[in-house]
C-alpha positions as CSV (number, residue, x, y, z in Angstrom):
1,X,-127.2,-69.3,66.1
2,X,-125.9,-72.5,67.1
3,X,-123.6,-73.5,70.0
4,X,-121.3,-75.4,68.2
5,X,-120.1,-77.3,71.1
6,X,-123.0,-79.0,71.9
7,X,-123.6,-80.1,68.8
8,X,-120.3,-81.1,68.0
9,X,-120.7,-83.4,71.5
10,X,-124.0,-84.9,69.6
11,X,-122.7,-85.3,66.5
12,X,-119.9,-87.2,67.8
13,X,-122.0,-89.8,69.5
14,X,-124.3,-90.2,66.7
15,X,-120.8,-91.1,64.8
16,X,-120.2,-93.7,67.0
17,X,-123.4,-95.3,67.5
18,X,-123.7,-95.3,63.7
19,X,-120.3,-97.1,63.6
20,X,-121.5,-99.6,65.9
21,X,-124.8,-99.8,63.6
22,X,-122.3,-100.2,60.5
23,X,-120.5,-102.9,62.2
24,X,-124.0,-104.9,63.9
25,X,-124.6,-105.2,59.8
26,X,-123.1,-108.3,60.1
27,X,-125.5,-110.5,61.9
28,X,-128.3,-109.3,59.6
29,X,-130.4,-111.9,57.5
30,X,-133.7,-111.2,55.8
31,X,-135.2,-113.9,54.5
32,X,-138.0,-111.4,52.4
33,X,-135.7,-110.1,50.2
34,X,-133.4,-111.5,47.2
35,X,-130.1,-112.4,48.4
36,X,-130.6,-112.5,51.8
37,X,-127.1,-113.1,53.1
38,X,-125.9,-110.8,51.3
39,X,-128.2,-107.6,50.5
40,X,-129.1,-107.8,53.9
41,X,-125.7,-107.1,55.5
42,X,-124.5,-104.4,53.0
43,X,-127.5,-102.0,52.2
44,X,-127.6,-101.5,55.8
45,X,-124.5,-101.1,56.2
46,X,-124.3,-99.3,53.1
47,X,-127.2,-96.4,54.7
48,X,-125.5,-96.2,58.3
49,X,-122.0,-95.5,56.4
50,X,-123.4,-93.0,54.2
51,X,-125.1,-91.2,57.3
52,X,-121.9,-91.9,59.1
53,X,-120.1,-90.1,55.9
54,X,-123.1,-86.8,56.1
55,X,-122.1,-86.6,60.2
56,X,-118.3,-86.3,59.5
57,X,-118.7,-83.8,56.5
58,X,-120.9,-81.7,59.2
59,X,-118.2,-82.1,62.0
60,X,-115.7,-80.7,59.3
61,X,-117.5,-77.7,58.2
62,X,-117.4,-76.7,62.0
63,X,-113.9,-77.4,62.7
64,X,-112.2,-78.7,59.5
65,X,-108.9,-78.5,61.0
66,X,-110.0,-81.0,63.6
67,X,-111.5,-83.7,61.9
68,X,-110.1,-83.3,58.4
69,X,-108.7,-86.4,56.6
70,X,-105.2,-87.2,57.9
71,X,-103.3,-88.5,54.8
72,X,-100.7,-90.3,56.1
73,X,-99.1,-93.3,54.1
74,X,-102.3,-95.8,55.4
75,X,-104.5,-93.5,54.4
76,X,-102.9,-92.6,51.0
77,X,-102.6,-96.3,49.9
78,X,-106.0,-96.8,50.5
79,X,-106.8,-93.7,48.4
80,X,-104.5,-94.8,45.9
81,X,-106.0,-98.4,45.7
82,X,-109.8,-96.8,44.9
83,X,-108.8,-94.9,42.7
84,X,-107.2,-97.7,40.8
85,X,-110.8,-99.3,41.4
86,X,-112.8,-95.9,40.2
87,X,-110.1,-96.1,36.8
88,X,-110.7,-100.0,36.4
89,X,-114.7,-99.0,36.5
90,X,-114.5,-96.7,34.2
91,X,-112.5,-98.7,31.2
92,X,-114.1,-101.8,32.2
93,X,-116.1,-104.2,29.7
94,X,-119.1,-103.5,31.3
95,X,-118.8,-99.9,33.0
96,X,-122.5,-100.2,34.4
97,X,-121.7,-103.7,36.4
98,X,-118.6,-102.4,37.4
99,X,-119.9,-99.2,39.2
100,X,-122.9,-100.7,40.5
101,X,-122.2,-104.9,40.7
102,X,-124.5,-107.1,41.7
103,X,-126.9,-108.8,44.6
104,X,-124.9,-111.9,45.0
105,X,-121.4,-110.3,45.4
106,X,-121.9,-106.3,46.0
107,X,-118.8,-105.8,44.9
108,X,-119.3,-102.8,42.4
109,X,-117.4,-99.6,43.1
110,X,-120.2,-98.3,44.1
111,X,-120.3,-100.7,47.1
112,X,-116.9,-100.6,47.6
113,X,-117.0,-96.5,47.5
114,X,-118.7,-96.8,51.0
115,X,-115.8,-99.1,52.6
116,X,-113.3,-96.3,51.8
117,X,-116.0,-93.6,53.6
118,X,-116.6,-96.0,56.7
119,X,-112.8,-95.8,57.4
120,X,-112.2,-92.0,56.3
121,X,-114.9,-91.0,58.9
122,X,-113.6,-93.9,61.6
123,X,-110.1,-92.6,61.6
124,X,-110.7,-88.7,61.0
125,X,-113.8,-88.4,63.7
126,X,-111.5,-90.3,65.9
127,X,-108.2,-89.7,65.3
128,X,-107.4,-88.2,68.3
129,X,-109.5,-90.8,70.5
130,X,-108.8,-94.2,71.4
131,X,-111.5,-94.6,73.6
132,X,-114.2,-94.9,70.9
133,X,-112.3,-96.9,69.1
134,X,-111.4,-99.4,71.9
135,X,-115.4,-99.3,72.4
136,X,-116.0,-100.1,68.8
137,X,-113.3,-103.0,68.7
138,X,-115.6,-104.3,72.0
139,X,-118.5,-103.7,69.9
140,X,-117.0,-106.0,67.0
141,X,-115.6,-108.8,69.5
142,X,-119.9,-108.7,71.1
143,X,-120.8,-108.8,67.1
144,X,-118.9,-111.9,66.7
145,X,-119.9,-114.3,69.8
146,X,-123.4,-113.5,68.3
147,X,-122.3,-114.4,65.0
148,X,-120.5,-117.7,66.5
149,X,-124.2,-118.5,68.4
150,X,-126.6,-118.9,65.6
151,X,-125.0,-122.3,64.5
152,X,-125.6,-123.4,67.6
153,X,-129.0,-121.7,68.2
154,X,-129.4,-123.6,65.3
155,X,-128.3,-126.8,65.7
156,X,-130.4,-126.8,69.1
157,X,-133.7,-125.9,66.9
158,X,-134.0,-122.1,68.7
159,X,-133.5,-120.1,65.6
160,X,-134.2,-121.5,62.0
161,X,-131.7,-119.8,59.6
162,X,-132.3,-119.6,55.9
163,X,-130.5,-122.7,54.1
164,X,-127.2,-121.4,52.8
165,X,-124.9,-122.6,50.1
166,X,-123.5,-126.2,52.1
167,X,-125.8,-127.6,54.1
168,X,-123.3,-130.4,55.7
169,X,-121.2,-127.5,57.5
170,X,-122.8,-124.6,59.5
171,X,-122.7,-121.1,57.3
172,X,-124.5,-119.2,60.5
173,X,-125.6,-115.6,59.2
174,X,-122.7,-115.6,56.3
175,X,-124.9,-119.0,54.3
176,X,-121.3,-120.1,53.5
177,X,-118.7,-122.0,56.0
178,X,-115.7,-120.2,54.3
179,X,-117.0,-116.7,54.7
180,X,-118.3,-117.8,58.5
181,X,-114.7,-118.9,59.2
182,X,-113.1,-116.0,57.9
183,X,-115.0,-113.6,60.0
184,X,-114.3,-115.9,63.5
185,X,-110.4,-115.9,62.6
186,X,-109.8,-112.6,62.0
187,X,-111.7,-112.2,66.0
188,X,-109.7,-114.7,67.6
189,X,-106.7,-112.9,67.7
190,X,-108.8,-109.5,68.0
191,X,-109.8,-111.0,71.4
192,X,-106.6,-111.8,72.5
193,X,-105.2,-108.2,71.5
194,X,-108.4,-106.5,73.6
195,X,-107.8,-108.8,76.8
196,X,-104.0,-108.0,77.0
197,X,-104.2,-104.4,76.4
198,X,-107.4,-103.7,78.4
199,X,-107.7,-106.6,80.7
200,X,-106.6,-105.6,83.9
201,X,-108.4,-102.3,83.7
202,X,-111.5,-103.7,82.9
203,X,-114.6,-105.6,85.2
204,X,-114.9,-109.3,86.0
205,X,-117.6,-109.8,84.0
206,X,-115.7,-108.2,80.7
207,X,-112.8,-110.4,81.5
208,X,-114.9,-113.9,81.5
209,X,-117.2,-112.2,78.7
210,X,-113.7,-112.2,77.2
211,X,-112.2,-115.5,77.4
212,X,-116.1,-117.3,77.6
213,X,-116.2,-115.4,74.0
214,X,-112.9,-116.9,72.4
215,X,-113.5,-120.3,73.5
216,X,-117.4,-120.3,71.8
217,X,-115.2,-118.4,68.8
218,X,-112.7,-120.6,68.6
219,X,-115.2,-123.9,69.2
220,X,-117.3,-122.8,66.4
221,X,-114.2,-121.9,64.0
222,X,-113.0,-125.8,64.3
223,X,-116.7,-127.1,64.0
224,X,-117.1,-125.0,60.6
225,X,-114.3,-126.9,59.1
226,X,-112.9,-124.4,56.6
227,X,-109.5,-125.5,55.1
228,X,-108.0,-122.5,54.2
229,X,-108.7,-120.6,57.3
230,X,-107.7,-123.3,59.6
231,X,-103.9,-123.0,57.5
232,X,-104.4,-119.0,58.1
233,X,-104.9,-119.6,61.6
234,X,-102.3,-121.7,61.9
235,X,-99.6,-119.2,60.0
236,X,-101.2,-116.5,61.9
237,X,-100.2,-117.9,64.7
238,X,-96.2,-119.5,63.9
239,X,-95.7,-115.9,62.3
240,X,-97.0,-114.2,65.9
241,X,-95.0,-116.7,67.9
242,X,-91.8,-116.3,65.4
243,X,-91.6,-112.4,65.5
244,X,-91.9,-112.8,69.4
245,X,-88.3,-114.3,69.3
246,X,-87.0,-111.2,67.7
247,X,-88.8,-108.5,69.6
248,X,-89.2,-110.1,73.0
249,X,-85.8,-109.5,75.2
250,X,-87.1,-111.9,77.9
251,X,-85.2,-115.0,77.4
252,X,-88.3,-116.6,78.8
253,X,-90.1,-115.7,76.7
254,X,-88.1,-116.8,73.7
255,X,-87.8,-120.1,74.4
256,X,-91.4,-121.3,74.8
257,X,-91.8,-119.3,71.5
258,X,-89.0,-121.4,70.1
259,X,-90.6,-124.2,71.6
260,X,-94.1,-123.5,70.3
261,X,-93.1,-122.8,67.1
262,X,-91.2,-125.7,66.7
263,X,-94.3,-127.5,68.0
264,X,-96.0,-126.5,64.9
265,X,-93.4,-127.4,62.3
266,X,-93.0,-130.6,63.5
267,X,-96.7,-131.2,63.5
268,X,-96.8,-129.7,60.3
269,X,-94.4,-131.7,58.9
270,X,-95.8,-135.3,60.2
271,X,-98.9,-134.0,59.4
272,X,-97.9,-134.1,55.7
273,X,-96.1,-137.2,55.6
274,X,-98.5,-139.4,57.3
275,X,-101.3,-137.2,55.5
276,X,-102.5,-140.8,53.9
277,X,-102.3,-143.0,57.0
278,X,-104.4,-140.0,58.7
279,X,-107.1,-140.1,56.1
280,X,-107.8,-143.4,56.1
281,X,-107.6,-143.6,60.1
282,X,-110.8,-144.0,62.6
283,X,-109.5,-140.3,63.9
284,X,-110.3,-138.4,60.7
285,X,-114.1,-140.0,61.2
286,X,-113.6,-139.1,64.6
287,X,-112.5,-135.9,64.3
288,X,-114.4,-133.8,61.3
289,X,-111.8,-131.0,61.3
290,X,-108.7,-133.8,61.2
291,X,-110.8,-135.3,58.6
292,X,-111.0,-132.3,56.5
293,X,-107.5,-131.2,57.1
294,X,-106.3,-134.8,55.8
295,X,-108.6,-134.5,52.8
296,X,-106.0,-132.0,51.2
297,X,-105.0,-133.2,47.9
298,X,-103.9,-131.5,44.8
299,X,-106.0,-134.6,43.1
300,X,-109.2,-133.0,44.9
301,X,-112.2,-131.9,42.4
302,X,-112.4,-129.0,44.4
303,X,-108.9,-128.1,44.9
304,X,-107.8,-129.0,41.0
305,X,-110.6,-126.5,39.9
306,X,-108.9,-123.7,42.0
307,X,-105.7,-124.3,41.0
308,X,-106.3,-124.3,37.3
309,X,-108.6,-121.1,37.9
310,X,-105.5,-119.3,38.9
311,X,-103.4,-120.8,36.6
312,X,-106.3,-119.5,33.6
313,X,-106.8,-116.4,35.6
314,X,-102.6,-115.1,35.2
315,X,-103.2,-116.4,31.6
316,X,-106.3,-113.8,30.9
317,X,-104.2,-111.1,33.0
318,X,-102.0,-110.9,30.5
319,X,-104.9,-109.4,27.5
320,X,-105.4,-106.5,29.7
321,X,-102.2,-105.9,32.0
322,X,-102.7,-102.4,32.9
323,X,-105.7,-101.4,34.4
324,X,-107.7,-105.3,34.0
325,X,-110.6,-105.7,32.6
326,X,-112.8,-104.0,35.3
327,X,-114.1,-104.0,38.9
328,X,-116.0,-107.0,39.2
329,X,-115.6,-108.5,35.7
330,X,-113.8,-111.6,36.4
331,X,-117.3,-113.8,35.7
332,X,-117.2,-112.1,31.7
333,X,-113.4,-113.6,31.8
334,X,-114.4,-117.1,33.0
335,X,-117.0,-117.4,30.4
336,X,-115.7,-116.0,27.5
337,X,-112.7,-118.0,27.6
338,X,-114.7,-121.4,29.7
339,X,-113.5,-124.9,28.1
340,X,-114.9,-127.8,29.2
341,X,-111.6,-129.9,28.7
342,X,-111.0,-130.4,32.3
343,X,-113.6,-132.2,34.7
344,X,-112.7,-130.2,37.5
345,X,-113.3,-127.1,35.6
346,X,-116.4,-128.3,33.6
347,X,-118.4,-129.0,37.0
348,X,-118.3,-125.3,37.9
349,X,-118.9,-121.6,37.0
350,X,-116.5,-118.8,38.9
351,X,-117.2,-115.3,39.1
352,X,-114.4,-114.7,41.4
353,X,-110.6,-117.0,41.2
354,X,-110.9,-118.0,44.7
355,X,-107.8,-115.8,45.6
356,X,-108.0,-112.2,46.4
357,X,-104.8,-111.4,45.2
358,X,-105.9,-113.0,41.4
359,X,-109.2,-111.8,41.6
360,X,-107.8,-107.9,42.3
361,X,-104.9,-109.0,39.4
362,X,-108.1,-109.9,36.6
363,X,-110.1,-107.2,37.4
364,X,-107.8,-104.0,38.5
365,X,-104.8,-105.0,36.8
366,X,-100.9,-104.8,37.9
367,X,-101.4,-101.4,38.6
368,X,-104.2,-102.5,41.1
369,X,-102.1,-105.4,42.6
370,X,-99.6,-103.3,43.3
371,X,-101.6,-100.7,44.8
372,X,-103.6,-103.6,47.2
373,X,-99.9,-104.9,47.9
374,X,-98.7,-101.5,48.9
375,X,-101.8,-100.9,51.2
376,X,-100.9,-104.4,52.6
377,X,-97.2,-103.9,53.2
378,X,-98.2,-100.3,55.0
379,X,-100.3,-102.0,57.4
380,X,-97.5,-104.7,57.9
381,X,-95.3,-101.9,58.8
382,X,-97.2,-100.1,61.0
383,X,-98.0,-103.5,63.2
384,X,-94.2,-104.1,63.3
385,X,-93.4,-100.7,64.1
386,X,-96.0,-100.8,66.8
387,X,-94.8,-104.2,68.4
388,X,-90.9,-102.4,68.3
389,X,-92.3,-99.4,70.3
390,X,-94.6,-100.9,72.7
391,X,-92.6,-100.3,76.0
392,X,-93.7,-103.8,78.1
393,X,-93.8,-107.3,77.5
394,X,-97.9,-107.4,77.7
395,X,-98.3,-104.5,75.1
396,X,-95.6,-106.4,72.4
397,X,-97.7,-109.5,72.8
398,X,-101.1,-107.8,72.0
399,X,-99.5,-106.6,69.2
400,X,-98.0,-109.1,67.9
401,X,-101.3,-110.9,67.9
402,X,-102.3,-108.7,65.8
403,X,-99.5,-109.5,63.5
404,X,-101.0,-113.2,63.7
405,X,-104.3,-111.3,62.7
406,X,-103.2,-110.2,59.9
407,X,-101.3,-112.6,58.7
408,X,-104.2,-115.2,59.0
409,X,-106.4,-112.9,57.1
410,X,-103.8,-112.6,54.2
411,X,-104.0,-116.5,54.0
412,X,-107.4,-117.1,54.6
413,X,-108.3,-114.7,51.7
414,X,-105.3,-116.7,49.2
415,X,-108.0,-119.2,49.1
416,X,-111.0,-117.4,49.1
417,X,-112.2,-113.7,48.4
418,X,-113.8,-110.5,50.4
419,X,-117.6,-110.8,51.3
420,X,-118.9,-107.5,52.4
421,X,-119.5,-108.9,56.0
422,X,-115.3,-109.5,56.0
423,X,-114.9,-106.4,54.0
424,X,-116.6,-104.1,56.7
425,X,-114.3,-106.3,59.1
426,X,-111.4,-105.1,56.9
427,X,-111.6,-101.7,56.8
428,X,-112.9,-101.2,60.6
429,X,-109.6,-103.1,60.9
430,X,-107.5,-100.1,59.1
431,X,-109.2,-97.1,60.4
432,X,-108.4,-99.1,64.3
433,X,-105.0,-98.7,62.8
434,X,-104.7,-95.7,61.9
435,X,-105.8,-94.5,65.4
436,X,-103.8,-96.5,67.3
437,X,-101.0,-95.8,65.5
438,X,-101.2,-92.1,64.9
439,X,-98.3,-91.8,67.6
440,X,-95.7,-93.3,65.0
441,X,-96.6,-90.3,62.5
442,X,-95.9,-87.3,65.3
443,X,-93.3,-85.6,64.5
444,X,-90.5,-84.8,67.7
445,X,-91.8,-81.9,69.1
446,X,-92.1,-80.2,72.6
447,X,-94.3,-82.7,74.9
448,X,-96.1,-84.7,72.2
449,X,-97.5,-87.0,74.0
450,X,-99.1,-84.4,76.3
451,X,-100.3,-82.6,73.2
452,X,-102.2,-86.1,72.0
453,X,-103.9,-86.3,75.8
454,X,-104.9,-83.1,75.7
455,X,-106.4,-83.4,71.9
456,X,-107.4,-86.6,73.2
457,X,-109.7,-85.3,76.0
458,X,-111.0,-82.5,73.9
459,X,-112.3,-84.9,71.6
460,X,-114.2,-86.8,74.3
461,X,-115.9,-83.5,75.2
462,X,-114.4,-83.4,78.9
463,X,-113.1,-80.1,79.1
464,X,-115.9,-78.5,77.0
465,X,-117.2,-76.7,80.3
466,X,-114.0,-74.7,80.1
467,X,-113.9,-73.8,76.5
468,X,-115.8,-70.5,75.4
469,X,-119.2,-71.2,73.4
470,X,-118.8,-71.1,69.6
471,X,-121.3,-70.4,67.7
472,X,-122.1,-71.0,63.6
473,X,-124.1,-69.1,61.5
474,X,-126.1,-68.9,58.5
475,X,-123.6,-69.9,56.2
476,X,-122.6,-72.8,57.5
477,X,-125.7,-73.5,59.1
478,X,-127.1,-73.7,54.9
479,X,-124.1,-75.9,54.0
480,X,-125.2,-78.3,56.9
481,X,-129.1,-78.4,55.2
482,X,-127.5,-79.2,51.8
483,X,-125.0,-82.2,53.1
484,X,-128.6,-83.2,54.9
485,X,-130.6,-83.0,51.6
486,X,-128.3,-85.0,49.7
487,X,-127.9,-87.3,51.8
488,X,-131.5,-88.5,51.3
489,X,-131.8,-89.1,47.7
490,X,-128.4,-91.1,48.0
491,X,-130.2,-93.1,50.7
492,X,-133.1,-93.6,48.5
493,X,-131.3,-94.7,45.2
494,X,-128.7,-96.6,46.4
495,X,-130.5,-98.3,49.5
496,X,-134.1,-98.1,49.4
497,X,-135.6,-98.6,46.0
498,X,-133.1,-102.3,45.7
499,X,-134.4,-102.9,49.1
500,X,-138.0,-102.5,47.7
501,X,-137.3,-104.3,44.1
502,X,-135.0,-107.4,46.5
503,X,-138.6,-107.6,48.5
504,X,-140.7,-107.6,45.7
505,X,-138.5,-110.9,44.1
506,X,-139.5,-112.6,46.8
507,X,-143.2,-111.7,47.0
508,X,-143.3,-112.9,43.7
509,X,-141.9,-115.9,44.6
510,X,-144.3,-116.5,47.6
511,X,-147.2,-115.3,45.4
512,X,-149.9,-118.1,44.4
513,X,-147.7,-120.2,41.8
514,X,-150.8,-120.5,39.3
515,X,-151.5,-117.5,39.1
516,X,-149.3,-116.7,36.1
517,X,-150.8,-112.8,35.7
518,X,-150.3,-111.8,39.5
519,X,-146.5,-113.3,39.6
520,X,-145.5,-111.7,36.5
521,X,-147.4,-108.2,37.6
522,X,-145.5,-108.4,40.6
523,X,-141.9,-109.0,38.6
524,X,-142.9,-106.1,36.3
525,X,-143.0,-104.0,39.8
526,X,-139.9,-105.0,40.6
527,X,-138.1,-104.0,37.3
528,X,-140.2,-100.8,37.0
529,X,-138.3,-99.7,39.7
530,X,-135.1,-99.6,37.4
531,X,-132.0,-100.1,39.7
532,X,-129.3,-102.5,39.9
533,X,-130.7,-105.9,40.2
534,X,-132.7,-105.6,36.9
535,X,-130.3,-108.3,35.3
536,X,-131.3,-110.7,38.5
537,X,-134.9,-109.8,38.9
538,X,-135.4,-110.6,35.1
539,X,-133.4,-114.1,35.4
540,X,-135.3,-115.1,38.3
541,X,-138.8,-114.0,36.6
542,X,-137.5,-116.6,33.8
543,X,-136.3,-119.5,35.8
544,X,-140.0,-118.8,37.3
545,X,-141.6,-119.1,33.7
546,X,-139.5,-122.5,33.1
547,X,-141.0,-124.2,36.3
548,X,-144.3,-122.9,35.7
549,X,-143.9,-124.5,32.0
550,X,-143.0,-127.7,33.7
551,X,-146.1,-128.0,35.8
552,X,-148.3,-127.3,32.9
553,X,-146.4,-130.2,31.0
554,X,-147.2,-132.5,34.1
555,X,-150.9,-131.5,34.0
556,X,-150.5,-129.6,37.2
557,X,-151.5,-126.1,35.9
558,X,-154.0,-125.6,33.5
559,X,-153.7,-122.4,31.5
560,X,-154.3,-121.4,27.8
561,X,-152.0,-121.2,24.2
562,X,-152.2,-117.3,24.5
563,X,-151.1,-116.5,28.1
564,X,-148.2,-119.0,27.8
565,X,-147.4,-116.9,24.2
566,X,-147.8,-113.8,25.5
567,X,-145.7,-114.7,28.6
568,X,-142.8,-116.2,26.2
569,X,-142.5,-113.0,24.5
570,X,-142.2,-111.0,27.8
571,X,-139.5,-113.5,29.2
572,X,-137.5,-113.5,25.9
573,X,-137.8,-109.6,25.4
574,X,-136.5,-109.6,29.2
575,X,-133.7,-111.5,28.6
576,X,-132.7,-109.4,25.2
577,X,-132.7,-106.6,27.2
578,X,-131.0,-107.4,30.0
579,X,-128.2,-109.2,28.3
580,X,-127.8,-106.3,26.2
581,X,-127.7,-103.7,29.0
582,X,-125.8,-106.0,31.0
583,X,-124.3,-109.0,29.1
């Protein structure tokens, strides 16, 4: 026998720690491995989720009624968008891709499948406790100034980072400005929503950890330049400062809103007129971010390229309306139907449009559109209905920051799409939500809200003393091994053995470049271990074949006529097969 108590109490703070783990995922880079901005983050996060996942199934088999799922309408239109996802996978053009994805994006359902479990378990371990949840939104904000130092570490020659994919903007741990920005925007406003609500009850030190944090943030958001998040930002903020006029009695109150949001039409609105003077002007030379602001242009390479991917990419929706043509499929659409009739296009190969809202349109359909629209407008509600219920001036404000939030994320992502590092962001995000607005759901009865404090205190273990001592037995006690024994082959298959072929890419990599033999015995390693990244592992093998070919044609190698043939046929045969299993 077990005292059910105690191990509930353990059980609960291995939850949270592992949500902390889930969300420290972020900062991770390993340079020994393929992909190492992006593997790096999500099998890590994709093992402390899945753990996270085996504690809450072992918390419900000892008090289901506690920590079951609470499907309310958040929670049923994320369960409605994945399963649009799992149906999408399923009839996709490549079913295999779909459900597993790749190392660059990570995106298969497979992938995704652990997203949905990360918020289940957030918001049903939780539900009735704030206070973990207010300690893992702290968590996030610490997560971030980290994230927001490594440019700088950088820059200041501290900490080398691995070069990412533009080398004229910082990337920090994300390798990409756009992804970097999107993760500092999203926090901005996070930071201001933690200060207001918790502010006064917290230390000195948290306070100036606080505001020191959103100044570094909001430094480093400017310095990285991105377009699009700079205009979600900015929207973020006129929608924040626009709903305060409606829901902020203080007359105050409503006219420096007025004022401010005025402030930003106006400047908005020169902004555009003079965009050309600006452009040409010593400031934008000045001034990087004014610079890349001005640079705007529908003419742009860059921006053309986008525009006619969307345009091409609501054309191709219309083959396969329904359910698209499958989770993480929108790089078969670009090639199948690539023309090189436009420069802009010719220059440039998409696997994703560039736009969430397209991308989720190509590969899930109407049917998923709607469904991501319908999770989008219940989270909209919910922030709204929280700002109209908060009872002081302080708590409205916070949550109308998180309006700006959310509304800056909608944008940023119009221009660009999910990473996992902003996806674990995302759906921390909703299962913070759905805790902190569980109150709106209550039904009118007798004393609710002392009914939530006292649920509320139960969950934080502080009246266990005076409950009796449960105990479980050999039923559930079996139940409990078999979640456990599960739990490790998952680990192993969907963690561990790419973790071992992503290291052994690199190995080969690193390995002596003459030795044509020990590189490709290495490769063969890699593939032998049969998972996912086959398709990768074998194109990298043959770009290494190509360069090795080229040093030989230089003079720089010297080899024999039946090594390079025998290494020809393996490459080919490698790239038969993997096109076949994976085309």
């Amino acid at each position: 026998m077990i005292n059910v108590l105690k191990l509930e109490g353990k059980l609960r703070k291995t939850a949270f720690w592992l949500g902390v783990l889930c969300l420290a995922s972020v900062i991770l880079i390993l340079p020994n491995i393929l992909r190492p901005f992006i593997l790096a983050k999500m099998l890590p996060f994709q093992t402390f989720s899945l753990f996270l996942t085996a504690v809450w199934i072992i918390l419900m088999i000892l008090d289901f009624k506690k920590y079951r799922p609470r499907f309310n309408w958040l929670t049923i239109a994320v369960t409605i968008f994945y399963v649009i996802i799992l149906l999408s996978s399923i009839f996709s053009l490549v079913p295999y891709r779909s459900f597993w994805g790749n190392a660059e994006r990570m995106e298969g359902f497979i992938s995704l499948f652990h997203f949905y479990l990360f918020f289940l378990a957030l918001s049903s371990i939780f539900y009735s406790d704030k206070e973990s949840i207010k300690k893992l939104v702290f968590a996030s904000i610490i997560v971030n100034f980290v994230v927001a130092l490594f440019p700088i570490l950088e820059l200041l020659k501290i900490i080398p980072l691995p070069s990412g994919e533009n080398l004229t903007r910082p990337g920090g741990v994300f390798g990409n400005p756009a992804f970097f920005a999107g993760f500092l925007l999203v926090h901005l406003f996070l930071i201001v929503w933690y200060y207001l609500v918790y502010g006064k009850k917290e230390s000195q030190n948290k306070k100036i950890f606080l505001i020191f944090s959103g100044i570094v943030s909001f430094i480093v958001f400017l310095w990285v330049q991105t377009r699009g998040s700079i205009l979600g930002f900015l929207a973020g903020l006129f929608v924040a400062l626009v709903a305060s006029i409606f829901f902020i009695r203080n007359k105050k109150y409503k006219k420096w809103s007025t004022i401010a949001a005025g402030i930003i039409v106006i400047a908005g609105i020169l902004f555009v007129v003079f965009q050309p003077q600006i452009q040409k002007s010593s400031i934008s030379k000045d001034i990087p971010v004014i610079g890349r602001l001005a640079s705007i242009s529908l003419s742009d390479t860059s921006t053309r390229a986008r525009i006619l991917n969307w345009q091409r990419s609501f054309e191709w929706w219309k083959q396969k309306p329904i359910l698209g043509y499958g989770q993480d499929m929108f790089y078969q659409v670009f090639d199948k139907n690539y023309t090189a009739d436009d420069f802009a296009l010719s220059t440039e190969r998409f696997d994703r449009a560039h736009n969430k809202f397209f991308d989720v349109l190509v590969m899930n359909g109407i049917v998923g559109l709607l469904a991501y629209l319908f999770l989008l407008g219940v989270a909209a509600y919910l922030i709204i209905k929280k700002i109209k219920k908060s009872e002081n001036i302080t708590a409205k404000f916070a949550w109308l920051s998180i309006l700006g939030l959310f509304v800056s994320y909608l944008v940023h992502n119009f221009f660009v799409f999910d990473t996992p590092a902003n996806s674990i962001f995302f759906y921390f995000f909703l299962a913070f939500l759905n805790v902190f607005t569980a109150d709106l759901w209550q039904k009118k009865s007798v004393a609710p809200q002392a009914q939530s404090v006292k649920e509320e205190k139960k969950a934080n273990g502080s009246s266990l003393q005076n409950l009796p001592a449960k105990k479980i037995y050999g039923s559930k006690i079996s139940i409990i091994f078999l979640v456990l024994i599960l739990t490790i082959p998952a680990f192993y298959y969907i963690d561990l053995k790419p973790y071992k072929a992503a290291k052994l890419v690199v190995d080969a990599n690193r390995a002596n470049f003459s030795n044509l033999s020990n590189v490709f015995s290495i490769y063969q390693k890699a593939v032998s271990l049969n998972t996912f990244l086959n398709t990768e592992i074998k194109k990298t093998w043959g770009d290494y074949f190509y360069s090795y070919l080229i040093y030989v044609e230089q003079g720089k190698i010297k080899t024999n006529k039946d090594d390079i043939v025998s290494a020809y046929e393996q490459i080919k045969n490698n790239l038969i097969t993997g096109y076949q299993h994976e085309p």
